[in-house]
C-alpha positions as CSV (number, residue, x, y, z in Angstrom):
1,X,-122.0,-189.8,175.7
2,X,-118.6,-191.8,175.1
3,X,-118.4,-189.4,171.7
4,X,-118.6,-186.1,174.0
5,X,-115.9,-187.7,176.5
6,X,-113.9,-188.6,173.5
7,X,-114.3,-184.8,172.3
8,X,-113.5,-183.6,175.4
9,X,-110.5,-185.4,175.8
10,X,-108.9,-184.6,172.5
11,X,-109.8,-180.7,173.3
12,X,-107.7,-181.2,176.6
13,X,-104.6,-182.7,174.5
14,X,-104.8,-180.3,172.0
15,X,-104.8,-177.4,174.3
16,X,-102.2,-178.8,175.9
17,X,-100.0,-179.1,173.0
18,X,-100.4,-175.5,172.3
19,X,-99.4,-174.7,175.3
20,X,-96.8,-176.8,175.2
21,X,-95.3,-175.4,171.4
22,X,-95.8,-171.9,173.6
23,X,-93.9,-172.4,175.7
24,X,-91.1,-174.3,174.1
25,X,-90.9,-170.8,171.7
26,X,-91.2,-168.8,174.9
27,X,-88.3,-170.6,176.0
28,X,-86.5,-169.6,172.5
29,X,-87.2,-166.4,173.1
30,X,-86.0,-166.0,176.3
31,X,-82.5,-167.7,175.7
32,X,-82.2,-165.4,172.0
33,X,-83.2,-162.4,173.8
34,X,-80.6,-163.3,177.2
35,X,-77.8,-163.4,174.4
36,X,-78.4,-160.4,173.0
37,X,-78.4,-158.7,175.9
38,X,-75.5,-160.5,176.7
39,X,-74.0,-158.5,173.8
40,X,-75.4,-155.3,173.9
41,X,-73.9,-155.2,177.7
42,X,-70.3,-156.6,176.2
43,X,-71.3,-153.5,173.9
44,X,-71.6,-151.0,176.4
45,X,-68.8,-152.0,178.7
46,X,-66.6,-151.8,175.9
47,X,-67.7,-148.4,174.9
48,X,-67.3,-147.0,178.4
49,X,-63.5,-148.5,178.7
50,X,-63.0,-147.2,174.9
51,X,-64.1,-143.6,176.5
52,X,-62.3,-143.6,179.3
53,X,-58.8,-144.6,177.0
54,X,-59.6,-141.6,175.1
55,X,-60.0,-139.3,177.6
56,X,-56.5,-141.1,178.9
57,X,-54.8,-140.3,175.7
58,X,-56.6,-136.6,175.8
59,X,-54.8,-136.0,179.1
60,X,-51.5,-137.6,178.5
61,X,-51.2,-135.8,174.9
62,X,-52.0,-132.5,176.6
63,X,-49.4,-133.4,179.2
64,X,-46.5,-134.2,176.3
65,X,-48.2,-131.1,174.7
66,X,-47.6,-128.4,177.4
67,X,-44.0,-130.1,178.0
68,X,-43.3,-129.8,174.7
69,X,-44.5,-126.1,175.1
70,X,-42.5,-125.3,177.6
71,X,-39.4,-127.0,175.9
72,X,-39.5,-125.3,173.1
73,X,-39.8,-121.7,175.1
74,X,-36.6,-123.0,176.5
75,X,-35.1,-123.5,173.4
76,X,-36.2,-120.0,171.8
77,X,-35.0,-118.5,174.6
78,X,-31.5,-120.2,174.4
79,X,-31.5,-120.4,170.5
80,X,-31.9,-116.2,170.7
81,X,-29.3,-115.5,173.6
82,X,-26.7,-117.8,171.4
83,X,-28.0,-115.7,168.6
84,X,-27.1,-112.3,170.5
85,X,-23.6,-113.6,171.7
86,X,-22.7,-114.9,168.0
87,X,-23.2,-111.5,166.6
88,X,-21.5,-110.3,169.3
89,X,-18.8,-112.3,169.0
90,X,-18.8,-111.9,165.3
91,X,-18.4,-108.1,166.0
92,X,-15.5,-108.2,168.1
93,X,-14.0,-110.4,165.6
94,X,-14.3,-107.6,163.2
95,X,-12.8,-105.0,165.2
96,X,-9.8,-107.7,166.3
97,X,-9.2,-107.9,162.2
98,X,-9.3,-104.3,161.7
99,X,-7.1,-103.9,164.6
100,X,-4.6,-106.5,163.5
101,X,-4.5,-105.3,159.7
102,X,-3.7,-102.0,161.5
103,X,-0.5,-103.2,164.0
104,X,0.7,-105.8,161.4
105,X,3.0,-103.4,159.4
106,X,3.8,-101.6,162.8
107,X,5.1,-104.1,165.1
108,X,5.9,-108.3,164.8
109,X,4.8,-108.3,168.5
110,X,1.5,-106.9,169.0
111,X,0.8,-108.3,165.6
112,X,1.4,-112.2,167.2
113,X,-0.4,-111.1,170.2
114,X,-3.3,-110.2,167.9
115,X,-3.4,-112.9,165.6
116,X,-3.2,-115.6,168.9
117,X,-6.7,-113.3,169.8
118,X,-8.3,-113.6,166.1
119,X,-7.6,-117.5,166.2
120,X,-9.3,-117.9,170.0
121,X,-12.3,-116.0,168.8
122,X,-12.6,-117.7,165.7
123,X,-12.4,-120.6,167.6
124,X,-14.9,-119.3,169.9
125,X,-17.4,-118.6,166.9
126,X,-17.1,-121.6,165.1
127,X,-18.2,-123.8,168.7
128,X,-21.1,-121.0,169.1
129,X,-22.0,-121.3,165.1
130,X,-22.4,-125.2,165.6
131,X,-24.3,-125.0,168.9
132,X,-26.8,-122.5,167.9
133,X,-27.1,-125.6,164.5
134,X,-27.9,-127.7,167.2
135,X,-30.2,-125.6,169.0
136,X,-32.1,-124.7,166.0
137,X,-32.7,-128.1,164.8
138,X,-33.8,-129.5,168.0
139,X,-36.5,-126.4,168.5
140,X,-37.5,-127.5,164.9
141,X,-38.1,-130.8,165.8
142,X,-39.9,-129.9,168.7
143,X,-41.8,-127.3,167.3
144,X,-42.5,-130.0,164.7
145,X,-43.9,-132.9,167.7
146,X,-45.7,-130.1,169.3
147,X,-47.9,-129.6,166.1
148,X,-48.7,-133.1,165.9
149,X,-49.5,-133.2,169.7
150,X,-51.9,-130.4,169.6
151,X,-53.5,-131.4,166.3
152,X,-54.4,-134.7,167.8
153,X,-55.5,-133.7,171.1
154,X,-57.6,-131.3,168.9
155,X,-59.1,-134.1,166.9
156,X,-59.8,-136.3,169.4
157,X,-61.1,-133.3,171.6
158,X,-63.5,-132.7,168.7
159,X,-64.4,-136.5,168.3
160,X,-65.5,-136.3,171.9
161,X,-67.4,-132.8,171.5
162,X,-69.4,-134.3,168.3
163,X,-70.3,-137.3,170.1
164,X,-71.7,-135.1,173.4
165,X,-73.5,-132.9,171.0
166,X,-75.1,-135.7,168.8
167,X,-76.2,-137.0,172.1
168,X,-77.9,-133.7,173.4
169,X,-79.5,-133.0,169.8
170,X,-80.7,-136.6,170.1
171,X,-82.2,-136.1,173.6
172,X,-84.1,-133.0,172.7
173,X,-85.7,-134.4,169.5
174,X,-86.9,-137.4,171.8
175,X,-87.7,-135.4,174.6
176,X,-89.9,-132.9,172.2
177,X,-91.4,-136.3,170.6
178,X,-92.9,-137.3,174.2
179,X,-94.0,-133.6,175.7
180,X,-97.6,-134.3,176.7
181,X,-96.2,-137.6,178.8
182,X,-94.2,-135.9,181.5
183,X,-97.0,-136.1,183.8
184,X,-97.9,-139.7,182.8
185,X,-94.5,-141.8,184.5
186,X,-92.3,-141.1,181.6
187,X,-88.9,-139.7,181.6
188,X,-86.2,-138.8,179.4
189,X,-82.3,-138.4,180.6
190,X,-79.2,-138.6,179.4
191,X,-76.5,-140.8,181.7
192,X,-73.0,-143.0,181.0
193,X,-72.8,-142.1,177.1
194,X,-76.4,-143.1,176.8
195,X,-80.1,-141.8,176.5
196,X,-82.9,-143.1,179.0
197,X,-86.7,-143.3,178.4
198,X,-88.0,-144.6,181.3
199,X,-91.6,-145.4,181.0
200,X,-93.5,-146.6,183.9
201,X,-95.9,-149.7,183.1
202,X,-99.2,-147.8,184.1
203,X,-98.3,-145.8,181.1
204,X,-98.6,-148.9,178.7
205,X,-99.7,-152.2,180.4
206,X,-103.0,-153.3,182.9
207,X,-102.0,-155.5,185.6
208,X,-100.1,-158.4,184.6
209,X,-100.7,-157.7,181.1
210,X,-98.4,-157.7,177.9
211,X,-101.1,-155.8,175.9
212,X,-99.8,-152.3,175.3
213,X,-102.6,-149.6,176.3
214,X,-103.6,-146.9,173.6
215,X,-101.7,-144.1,175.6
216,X,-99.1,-145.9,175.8
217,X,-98.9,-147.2,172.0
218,X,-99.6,-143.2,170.7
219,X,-95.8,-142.9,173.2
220,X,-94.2,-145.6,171.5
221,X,-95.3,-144.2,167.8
222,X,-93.7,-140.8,168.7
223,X,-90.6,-142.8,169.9
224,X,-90.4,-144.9,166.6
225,X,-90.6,-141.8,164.7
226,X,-88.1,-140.0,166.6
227,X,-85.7,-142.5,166.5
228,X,-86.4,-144.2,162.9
229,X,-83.7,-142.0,160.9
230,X,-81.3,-142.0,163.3
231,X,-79.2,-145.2,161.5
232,X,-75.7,-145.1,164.0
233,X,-77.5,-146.4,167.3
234,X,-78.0,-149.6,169.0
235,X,-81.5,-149.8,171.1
236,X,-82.3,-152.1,174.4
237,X,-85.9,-151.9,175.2
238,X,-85.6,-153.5,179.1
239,X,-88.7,-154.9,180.7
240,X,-88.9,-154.7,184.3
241,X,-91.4,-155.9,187.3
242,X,-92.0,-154.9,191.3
243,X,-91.0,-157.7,193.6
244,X,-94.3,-158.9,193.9
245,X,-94.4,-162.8,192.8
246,X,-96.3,-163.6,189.7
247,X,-97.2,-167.4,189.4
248,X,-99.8,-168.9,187.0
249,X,-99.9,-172.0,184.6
250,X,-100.2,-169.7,181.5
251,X,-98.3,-167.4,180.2
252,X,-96.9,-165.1,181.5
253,X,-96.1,-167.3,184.2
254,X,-93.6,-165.3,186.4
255,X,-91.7,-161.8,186.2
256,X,-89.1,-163.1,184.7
257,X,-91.4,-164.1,181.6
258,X,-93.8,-160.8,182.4
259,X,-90.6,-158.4,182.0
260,X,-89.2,-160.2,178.5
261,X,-93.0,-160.7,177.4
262,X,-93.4,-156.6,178.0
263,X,-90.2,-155.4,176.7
264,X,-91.4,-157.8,172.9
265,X,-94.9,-155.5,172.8
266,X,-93.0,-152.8,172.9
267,X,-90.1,-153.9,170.2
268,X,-93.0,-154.9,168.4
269,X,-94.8,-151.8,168.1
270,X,-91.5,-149.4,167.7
271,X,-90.6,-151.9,164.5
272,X,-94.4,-152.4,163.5
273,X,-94.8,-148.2,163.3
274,X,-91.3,-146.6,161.9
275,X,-88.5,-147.8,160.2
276,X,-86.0,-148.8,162.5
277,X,-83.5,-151.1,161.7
278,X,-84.5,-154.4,163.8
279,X,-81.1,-155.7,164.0
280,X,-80.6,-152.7,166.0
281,X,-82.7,-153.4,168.6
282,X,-82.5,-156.1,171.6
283,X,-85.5,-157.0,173.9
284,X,-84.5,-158.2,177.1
285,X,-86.2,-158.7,180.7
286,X,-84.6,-157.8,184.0
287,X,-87.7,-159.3,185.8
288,X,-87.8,-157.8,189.8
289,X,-83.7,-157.6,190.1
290,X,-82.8,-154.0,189.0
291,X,-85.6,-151.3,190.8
292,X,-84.7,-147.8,191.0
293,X,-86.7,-147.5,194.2
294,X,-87.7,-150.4,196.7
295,X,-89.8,-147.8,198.4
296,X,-92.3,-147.4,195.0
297,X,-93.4,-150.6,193.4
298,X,-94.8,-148.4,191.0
299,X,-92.1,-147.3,189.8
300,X,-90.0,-150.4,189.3
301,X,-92.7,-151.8,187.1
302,X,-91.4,-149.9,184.2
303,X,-90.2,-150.5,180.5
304,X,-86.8,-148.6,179.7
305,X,-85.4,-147.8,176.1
306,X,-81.7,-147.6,176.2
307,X,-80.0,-145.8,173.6
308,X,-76.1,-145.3,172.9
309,X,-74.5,-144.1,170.2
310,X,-72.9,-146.0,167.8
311,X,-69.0,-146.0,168.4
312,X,-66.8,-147.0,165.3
313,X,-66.0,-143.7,164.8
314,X,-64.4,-143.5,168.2
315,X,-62.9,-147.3,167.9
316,X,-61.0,-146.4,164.8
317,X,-59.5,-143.1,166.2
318,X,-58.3,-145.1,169.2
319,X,-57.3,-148.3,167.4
320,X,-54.9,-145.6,165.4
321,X,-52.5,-144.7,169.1
């Protein structure tokens, strides 16, 4: 009897340190996965002020740009009425020579009278000849800043048109991936820079579970496969609960632990099934605090896989004004 009490004793403090050694890596978890996130949402904030600079830059370069435009119409415009006078000018200077090589044998008076003209309109050309130097240059020069305008508002321009279109082509091959799941509380959209699947948990978890379902595994495999190649992106994979309260002594014993729990099954499958680069990928738990509508439970008990672009390109083209 005292050997069956001893057994049973032992049993209990053994199970307890298990528990005890899962909880203390739960806890590991939880505070590796909360920095991460951390990150990832330092990530994302950065990327949307970065987006917002460029579009600034877009719209102040297109601004100098059409200035610049309508400067250097100005200065064609001036540059060819200087152009007309000057040739003008130049012609009545001609017919004052031949006019003066005429009277200069005949007369000492209209010949002085004529030479005073000939010196004022050379006079007259030579200030004409320097301003239309002047006016030439400067339209060169501007003609020269308003290359470099447009060329860069056309760069960037197509930086942010390569970006939107590797996002829709991205979308579509996910959203092909998943047809068959529409009906089954999945979603695919495209907000903020970033691509949203929205899967609700009915799709991959029983009640209070952190065992994925097999319909909602065959999802994930599609999603791994979809996304495996694609080496430029950084992935969250959020776990999120209703607002009903989840207390038990074993694990999982809240949402908070239910939503981070969740959101590892699914990492864990995605990296288990495809290629994907793991240090691209964050697991992190919102637990009850972020629903998308207090009026359907069911639908805030959902995991969402977060995907943005990867933004270097669009860092170094910035970094460069």
């Amino acid at each position: 009897m005292k050997k069956s009490v001893l057994f049973l004793v032992l049993l209990a403090l053994a199970t307890a340190c298990v528990s005890s050694k899962k909880f203390k890596a739960l806890e590991a978890q939880q505070k590796i996965c909360a920095e991460e996130l951390e990150k990832m949402k330092q990530s994302n904030q950065d990327y949307e002020i970065k987006v917002k600079e460029l579009k600034s830059t877009v719209d102040a370069l297109q601004k100098e740009a059409n200035a610049l435009k309508a400067d250097t119409s100005k200065l064609g415009i001036s540059v060819r009425t200087l152009s007309r006078e000057l040739g003008k000018s130049m012609k009545e200077l001609d017919e004052l020579t031949k006019t003066f090589e005429k009277y200069k044998s005949t007369g000492a008076k209209e010949a002085s009278v004529l030479q005073k003209q000939l010196e004022q309109k050379n006079v007259e050309l030579q200030k004409k000849s320097e301003a239309l130097v002047t006016l030439e240059s400067e339209l060169k020069a501007k003609q020269k800043l308003l290359e470099e305008r447009e060329q860069r508002v056309n760069e960037l321009e197509e930086l942010l048109k390569r970006q939107e279109d590797a996002l829709n082509t991205l979308k579509k091959k996910v959203t092909d991936a998943l047809i068959g799941f529409e009906n089954q509380g999945l979603k695919v959209e495209q907000k903020n820079g970033k691509i949203y699947v929205s899967m609700e948990a009915k799709l991959l978890f029983k009640s209070g579970s952190i065992v994925v379902e097999a319909d909602g595994k065959s999802a994930l495999l599609q999603i791994g496969k979809a996304l495996e190649n694609e080496t430029d992106l950084e992935i969250v994979v959020e776990g999120h609960t209703d607002t009903d309260k989840l207390s038990s002594a074993a694990i999982p014993r809240n949402n908070w632990e239910l939503s981070v729990l969740r959101a590892t099954s699914v990492v864990d499958i995605l990296l288990a099934n495809s290629k994907m680069n793991p240090a691209r990928i964050v697991a992190a738990g919102r637990s009850e605090f972020q629903p998308v509508d207090p009026s359907d439970k069911a639908k805030n008990r959902r995991i969402e896989i977060i995907i943005s672009p990867n933004l270097d390109e669009l860092f170094d083209i910035i970094s460069k004004d």
